[in-house]
C-alpha positions in Angstrom: 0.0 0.0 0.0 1.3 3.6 -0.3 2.8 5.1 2.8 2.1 9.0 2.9 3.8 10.7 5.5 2.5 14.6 6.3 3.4 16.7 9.4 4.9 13.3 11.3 2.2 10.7 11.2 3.3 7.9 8.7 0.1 6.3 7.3 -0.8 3.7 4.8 -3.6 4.7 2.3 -5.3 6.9 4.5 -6.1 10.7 4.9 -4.1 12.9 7.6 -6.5 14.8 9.5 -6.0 17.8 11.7 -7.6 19.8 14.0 -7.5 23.3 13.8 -7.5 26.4 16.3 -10.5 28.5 16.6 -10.6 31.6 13.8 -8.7 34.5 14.2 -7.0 37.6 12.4 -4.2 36.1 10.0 -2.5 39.1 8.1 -0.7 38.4 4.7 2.2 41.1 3.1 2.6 41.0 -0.7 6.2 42.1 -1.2 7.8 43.1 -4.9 7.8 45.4 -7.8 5.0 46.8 -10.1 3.7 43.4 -10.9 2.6 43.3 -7.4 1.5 46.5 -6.5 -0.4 46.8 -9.8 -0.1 51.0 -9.3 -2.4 51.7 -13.4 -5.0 49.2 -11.6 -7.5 50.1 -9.0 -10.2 48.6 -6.9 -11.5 45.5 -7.8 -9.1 45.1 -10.9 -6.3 44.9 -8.4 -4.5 41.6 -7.5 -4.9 42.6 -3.5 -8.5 42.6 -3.7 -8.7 39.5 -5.9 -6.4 37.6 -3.6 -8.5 38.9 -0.7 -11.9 38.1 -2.2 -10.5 34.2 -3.1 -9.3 33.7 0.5 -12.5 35.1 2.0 -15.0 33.0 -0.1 -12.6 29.9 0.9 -12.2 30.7 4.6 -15.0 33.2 5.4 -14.3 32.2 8.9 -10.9 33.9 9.2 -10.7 37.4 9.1 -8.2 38.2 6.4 -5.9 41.5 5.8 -3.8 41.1 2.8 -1.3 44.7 2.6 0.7 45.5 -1.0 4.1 46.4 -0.1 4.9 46.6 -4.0 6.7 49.5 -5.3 7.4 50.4 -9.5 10.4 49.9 -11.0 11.6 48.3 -7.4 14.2 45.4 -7.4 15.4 44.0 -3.8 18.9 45.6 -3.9 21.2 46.9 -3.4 22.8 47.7 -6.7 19.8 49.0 -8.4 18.5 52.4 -9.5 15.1 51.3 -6.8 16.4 48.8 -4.5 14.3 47.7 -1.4 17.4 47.1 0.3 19.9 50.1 0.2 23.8 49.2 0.7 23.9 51.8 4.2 21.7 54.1 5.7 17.6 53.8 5.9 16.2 51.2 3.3 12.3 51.3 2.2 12.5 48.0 3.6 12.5 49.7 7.2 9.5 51.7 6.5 7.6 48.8 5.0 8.6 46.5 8.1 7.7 49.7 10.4 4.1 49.9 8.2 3.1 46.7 8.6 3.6 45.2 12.3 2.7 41.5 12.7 2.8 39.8 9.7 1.8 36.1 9.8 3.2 35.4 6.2 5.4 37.3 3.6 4.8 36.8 -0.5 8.1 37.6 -2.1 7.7 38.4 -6.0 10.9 40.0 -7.5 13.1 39.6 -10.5 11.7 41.1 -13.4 13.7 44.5 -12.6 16.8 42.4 -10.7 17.6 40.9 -14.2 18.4 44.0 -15.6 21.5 44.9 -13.0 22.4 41.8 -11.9 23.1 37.7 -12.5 20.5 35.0 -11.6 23.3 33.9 -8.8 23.8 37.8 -7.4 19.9 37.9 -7.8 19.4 34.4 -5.4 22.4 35.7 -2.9 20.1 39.3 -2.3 16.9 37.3 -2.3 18.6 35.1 0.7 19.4 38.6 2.6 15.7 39.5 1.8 14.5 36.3 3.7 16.9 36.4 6.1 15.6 40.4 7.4 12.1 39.1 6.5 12.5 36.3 9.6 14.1 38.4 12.0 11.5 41.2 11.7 8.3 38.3 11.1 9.5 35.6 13.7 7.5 33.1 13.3 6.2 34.5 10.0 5.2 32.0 7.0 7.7 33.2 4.0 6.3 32.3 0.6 8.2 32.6 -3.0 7.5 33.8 -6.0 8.2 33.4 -9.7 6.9 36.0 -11.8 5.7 36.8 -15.3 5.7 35.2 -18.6 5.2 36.5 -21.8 3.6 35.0 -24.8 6.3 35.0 -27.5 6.7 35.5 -30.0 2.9 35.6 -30.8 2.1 38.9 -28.0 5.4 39.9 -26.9 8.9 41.1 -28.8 12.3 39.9 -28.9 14.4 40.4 -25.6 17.2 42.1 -24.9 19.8 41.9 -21.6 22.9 41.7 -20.5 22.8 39.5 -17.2 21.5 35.9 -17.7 24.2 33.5 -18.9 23.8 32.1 -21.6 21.2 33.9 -23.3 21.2 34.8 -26.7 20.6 38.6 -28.0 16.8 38.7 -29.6 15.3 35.8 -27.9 11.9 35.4 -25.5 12.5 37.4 -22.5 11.1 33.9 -21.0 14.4 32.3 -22.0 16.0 35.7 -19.9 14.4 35.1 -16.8 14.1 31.2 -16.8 17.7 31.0 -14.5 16.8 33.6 -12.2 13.1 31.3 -11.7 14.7 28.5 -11.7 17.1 30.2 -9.0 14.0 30.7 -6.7 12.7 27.2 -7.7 15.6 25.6 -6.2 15.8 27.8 -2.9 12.7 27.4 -2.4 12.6 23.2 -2.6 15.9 23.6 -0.7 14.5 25.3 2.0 11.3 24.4 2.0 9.9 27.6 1.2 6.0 27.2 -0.4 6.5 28.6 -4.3 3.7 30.0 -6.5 5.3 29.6 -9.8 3.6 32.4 -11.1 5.8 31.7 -14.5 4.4 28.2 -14.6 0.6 29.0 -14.0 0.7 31.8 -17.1 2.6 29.5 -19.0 0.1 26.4 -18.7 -2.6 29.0 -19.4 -1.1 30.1 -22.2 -0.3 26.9 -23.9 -4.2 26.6 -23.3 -5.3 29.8 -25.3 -5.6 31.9 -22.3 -2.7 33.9 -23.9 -4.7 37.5 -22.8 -3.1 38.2 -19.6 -1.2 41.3 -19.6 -1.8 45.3 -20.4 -1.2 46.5 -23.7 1.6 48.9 -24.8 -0.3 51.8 -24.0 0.5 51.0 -20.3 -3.8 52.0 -20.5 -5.4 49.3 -22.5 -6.3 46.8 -20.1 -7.7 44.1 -22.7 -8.2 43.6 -26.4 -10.5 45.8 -27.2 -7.9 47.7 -29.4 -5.7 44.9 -31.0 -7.3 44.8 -34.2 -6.0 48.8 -34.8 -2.0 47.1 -34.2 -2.6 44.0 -36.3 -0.4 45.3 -38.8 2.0 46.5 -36.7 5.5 45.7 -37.7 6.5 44.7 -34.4 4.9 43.1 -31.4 5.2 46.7 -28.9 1.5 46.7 -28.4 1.4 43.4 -26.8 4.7 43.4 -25.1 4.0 45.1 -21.7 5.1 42.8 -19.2 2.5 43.9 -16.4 -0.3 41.8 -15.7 -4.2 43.0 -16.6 -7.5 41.7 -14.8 -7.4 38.7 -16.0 -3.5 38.1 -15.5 -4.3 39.7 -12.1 -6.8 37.2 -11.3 -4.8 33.9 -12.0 -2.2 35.4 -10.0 -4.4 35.7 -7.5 -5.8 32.3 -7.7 -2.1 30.6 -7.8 -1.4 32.6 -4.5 -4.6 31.6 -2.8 -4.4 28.0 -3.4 -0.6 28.0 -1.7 -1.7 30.4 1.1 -4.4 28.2 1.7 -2.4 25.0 2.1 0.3 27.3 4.6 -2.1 28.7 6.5 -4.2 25.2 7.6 -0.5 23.8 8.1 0.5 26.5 10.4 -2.5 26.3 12.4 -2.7 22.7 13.0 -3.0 21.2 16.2 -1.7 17.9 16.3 -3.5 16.4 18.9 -5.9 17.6 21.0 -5.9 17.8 24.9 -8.0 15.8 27.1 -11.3 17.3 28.4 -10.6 20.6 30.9 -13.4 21.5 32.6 -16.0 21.3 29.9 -18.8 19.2 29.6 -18.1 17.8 25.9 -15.3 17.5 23.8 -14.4 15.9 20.2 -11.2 14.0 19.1 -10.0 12.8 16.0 -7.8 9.9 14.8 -7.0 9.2 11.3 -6.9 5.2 10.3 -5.3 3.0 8.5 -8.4 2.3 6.5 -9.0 5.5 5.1 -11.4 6.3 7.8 -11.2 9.1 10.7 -12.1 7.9 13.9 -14.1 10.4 16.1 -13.9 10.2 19.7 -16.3 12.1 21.4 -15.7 12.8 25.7 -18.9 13.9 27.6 -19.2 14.3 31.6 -22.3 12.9 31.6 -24.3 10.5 29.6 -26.7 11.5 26.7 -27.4 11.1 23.2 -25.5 13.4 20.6 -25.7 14.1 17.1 -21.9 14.4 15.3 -21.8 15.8 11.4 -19.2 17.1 9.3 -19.8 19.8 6.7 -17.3 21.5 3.9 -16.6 25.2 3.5 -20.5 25.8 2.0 -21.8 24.7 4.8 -23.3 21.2 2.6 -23.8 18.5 5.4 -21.5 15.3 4.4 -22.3 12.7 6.8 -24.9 12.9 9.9 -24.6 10.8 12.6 -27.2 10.2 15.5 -26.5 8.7 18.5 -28.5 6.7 22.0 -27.0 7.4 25.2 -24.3 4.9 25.7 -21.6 6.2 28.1 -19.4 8.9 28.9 -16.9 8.1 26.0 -18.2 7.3 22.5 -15.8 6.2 19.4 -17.6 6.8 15.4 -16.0 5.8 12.3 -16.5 8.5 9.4 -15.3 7.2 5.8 -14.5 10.3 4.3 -14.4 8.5 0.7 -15.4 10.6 -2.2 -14.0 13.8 -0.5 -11.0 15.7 -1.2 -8.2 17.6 0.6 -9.6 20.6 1.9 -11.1 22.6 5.0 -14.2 20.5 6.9 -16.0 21.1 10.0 -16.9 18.7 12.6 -20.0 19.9 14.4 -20.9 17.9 17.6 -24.2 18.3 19.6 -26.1 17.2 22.7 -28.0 18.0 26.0 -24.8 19.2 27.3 -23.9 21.8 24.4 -22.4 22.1 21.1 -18.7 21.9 20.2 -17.5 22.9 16.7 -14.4 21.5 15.5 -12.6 23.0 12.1 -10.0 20.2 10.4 -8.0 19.8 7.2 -8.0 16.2 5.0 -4.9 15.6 3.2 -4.8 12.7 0.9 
């Protein structure tokens, strides 16, 4: 059978189940240059409130805050003309640290302006430095990687040209430019284990799909294609080749970041096991089993009859489960077969009140 082991339980074909703490206030920082802070955007066009509005509809129980740190033109530095990091003396990194107080995770996204100043190995060493500051002023903080565009050549985007990334030849995709100093992040961040959205990746594989319309035109104005058919004779590519993402780029941005925030934050909430019963009247454990299945345990001071269901995110009811009195200490088998990983609630009721119990499945 296959063995899956996840956050130190080792089991054989079975999900890994975890409680998790009762909701609170989890604050996210979006750290990088202009594809970040989307500055020619506003409101709901913008990839902070798409990345907001994803989280919320997934967790509506947590009270998200999700603060853009990005700055134009801005690599991390120093060595730049707009470096986050200055060589001596005040850094904007200061003030951003100073601005936003208790982060519980960091999304790095830089490179695009690095590659013009320096290599894809200077470009790693700076990004260590970043990570290193970013853990001494976020202890405890979830840091989180990022990739960052891609361009569709040579069908919307022009010929590249740069001085930094070995190897590269004068004229080719700006894709082929930037592919070490990705790759550079790639490997840092399986080193390290560092979550990555591969923002690269996910434009890429939407791209290859004929979702190629995910970035502002030349115009730095025109957000979408309603004036490509004026530039279709165009002898070059300029009108397509803006390398900032539009609404649409902006929202599969925002949906790569959600789905690795997601995972992060149920990991870093998790509660392992839970204690033994402390003064309340009820309380609900869970085991997961060899069999697939997740044992609930359910603790009462007294005997009575309970009811014990489990519901996803929407609320939809997936298994009910009624219950005679029968003793202080009651163990129920849930087969969980037919679900996927994700968020689910436990909800357990009875004469002697109600205990709700949040958990992740991972398969």
């Amino acid at each position: 059978m296959k063995r899956v082991t996840v956050f130190g339980w080792t089991l054989i074909a079975a999900a890994a189940l975890f409680f998790i703490t009762n909701s609170y206030g989890y604050k996210i920082l979006l750290i990088g240059d202009s594809t970040v802070i989307t500055s020619y955007l506003s409101g709901v066009n913008t990839i902070t409130y798409k990345l907001l509005a994803k989280l919320q509809a997934a967790q509506p129980d947590v009270t998200w805050t999700v603060a853009n740190a990005g700055l134009d033109g801005e690599s991390i530095g120093p060595g730049t003309s707009k470096n986050l990091i200055e060589a001596s003396g005040t850094s904007r990194y200061n003030s951003v640290v100073a601005a936003h107080p208790g982060m519980n995770m960091v999304l790095v996204r830089y490179g695009i302006n690095d590659g013009k100043y320096y290599s894809p190995a200077n470009f790693i060493i700076k990004a260590r430095n970043l990570i290193s500051k970013l853990k001494t002023d976020y202890p405890g903080a979830k840091i989180i990687l990022e990739t960052s565009m891609f361009v569709d050549f040579p069908n919307h985007a022009k010929p590249y040209y740069g001085n930094y990334s070995a190897g590269f030849t004068q004229g080719q995709s700006r894709n082929v430019y930037m592919k070490p100093y990705y790759d550079s992040l790639r490997t840092l961040a399986a080193a390290a284990n560092y979550p990555l959205v591969d923002v690269c990746a996910r434009l890429d594989s939407l791209t290859q799909k004929g979702d190629w319309d995910l970035r502002i035109r030349g115009d730095a104005v025109t957000l979408d294609s309603s004036l490509d058919a004026q530039h279709i004779a165009d002898a070059d590519k300029s009108w397509w080749d803006n390398i900032h993402p539009n609404p649409h780029g902006c929202d599969a941005i925002a949906q790569a970041e959600s789905e690795i925030i997601l995972t992060a934050y149920a990991a870093s909430v998790v509660e392992k096991k839970e204690g033994p019963l402390q003064g309340a009247n009820l309380d609900l454990q869970a085991t997961p089993l060899s069999n697939g299945q997740v044992r609930f345990s359910v603790l009462q001071k007294a005997t009575s009859g309970f009811t014990l269901s489990v519901a996803d995110v929407k609320g939809r009811v997936l298994w009910n489960y009624n219950a005679a009195p029968a003793g202080t200490s009651t163990a129920v088998s849930w087969n969980p077969s037919g679900t996927g990983s994700g968020i689910y609630f436990a909800h357990l009721r009875s004469r002697q009140g109600d205990v709700a119990r949040r958990f992740a499945l991972i398969f």
